[in-house]
BAFI-3210 file (N, C-alpha, C; in Angstrom, 3 decimals, decimal comma, padded with zeros to 6 digits):
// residues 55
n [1|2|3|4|5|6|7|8|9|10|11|12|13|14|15|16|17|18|19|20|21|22|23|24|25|26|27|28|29|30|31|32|33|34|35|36|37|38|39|40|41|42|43|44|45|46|47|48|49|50|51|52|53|54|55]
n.u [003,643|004,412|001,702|000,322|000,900|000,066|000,432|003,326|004,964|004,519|004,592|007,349|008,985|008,068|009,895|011,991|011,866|012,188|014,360|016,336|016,337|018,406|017,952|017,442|018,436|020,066|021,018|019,234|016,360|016,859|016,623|013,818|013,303|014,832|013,580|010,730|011,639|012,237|014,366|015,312|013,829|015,108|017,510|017,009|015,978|018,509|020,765|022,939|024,883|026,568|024,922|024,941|026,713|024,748|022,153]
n.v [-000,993|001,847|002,790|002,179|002,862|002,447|-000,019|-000,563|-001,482|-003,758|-005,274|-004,913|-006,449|-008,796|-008,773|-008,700|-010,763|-012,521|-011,355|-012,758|-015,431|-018,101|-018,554|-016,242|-013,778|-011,170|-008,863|-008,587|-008,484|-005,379|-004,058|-003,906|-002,174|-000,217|000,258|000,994|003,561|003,130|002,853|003,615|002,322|-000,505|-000,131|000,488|-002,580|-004,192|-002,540|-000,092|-000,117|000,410|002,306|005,341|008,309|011,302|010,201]
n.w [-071,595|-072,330|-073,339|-070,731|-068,358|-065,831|-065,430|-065,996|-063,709|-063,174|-065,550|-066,856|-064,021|-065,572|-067,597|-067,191|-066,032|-068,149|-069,571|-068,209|-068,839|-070,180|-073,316|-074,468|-075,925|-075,353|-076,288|-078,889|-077,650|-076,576|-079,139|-079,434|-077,259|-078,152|-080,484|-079,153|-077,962|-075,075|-073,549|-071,357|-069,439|-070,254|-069,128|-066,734|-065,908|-067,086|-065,396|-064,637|-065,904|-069,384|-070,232|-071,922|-071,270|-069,575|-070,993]
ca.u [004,135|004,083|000,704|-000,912|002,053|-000,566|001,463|004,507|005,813|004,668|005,540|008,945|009,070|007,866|010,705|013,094|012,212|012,526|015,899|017,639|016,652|019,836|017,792|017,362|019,247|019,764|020,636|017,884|015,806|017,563|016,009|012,541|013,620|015,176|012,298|009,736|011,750|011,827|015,843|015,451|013,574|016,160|019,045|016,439|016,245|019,705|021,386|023,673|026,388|026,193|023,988|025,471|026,293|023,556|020,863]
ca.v [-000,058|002,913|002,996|001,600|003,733|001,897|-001,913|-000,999|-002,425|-005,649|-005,634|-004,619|-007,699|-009,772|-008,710|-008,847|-012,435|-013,143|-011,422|-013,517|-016,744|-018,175|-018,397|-014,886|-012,505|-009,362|-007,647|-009,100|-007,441|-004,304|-003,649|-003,411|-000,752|001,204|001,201|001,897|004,700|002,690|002,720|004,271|001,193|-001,313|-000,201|-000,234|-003,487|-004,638|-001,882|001,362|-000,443|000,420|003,665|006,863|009,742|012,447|009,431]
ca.w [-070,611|-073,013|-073,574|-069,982|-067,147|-064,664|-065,708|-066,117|-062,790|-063,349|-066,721|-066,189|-063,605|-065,978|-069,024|-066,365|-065,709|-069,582|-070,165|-067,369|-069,016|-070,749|-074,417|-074,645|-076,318|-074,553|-077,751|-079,900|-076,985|-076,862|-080,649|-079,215|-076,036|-078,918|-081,157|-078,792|-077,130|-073,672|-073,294|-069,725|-068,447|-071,271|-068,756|-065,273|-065,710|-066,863|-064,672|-065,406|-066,864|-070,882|-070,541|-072,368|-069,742|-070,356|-071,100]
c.u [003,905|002,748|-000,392|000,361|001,432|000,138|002,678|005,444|005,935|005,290|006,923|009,652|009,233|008,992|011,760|013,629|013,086|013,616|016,804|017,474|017,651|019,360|017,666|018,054|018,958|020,056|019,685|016,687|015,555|016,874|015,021|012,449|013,700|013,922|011,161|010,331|011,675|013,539|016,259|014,924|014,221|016,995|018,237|016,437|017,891|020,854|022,213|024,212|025,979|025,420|025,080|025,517|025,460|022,055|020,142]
c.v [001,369|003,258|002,686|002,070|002,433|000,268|-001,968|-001,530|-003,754|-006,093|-005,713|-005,949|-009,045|-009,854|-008,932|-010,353|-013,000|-012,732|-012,260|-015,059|-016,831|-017,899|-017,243|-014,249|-011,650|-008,340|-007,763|-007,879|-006,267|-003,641|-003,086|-002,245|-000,236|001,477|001,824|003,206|003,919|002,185|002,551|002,982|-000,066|-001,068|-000,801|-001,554|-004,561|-004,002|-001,047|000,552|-000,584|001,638|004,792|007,642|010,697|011,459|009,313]
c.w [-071,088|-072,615|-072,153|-068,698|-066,201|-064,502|-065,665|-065,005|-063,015|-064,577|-066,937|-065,475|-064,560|-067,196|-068,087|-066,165|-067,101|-069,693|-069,422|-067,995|-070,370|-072,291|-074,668|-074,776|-076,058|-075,721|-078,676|-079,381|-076,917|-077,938|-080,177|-078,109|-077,023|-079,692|-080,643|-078,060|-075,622|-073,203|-072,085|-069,255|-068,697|-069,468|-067,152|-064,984|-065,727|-065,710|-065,822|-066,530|-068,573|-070,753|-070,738|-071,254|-071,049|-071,177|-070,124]
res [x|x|x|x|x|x|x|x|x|x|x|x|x|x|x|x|x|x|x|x|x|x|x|x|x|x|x|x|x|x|x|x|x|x|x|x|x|x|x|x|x|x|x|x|x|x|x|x|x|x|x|x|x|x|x]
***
């Protein structure tokens, strides 16, 4: 997504699919939003709830 703007819908879709399945840890996840800097699309997909005010 970073690196290719032009994917990130689908991609997005497609992480979306993966965090709703039950094996998946949403904080495990979480790790990789924070390290790449991709927090803002971390919450788009889960929703507000948990985002800092002023993030």
């Amino acid at each position: 997504m970073k690196n290719d703007p032009n994917r990130a819908l689908r991609e997005m879709a497609d992480i979306e699919y993966l965090l709703r399945l039950p094996e998946i840890e949403t904080e495990e996840a979480k790790k990789y939003f924070e390290k790449y800097g991709q927090m803002d699309r971390y919450y788009d997909i889960i929703g507000e709830k948990g985002r800092k005010q002023g993030s």
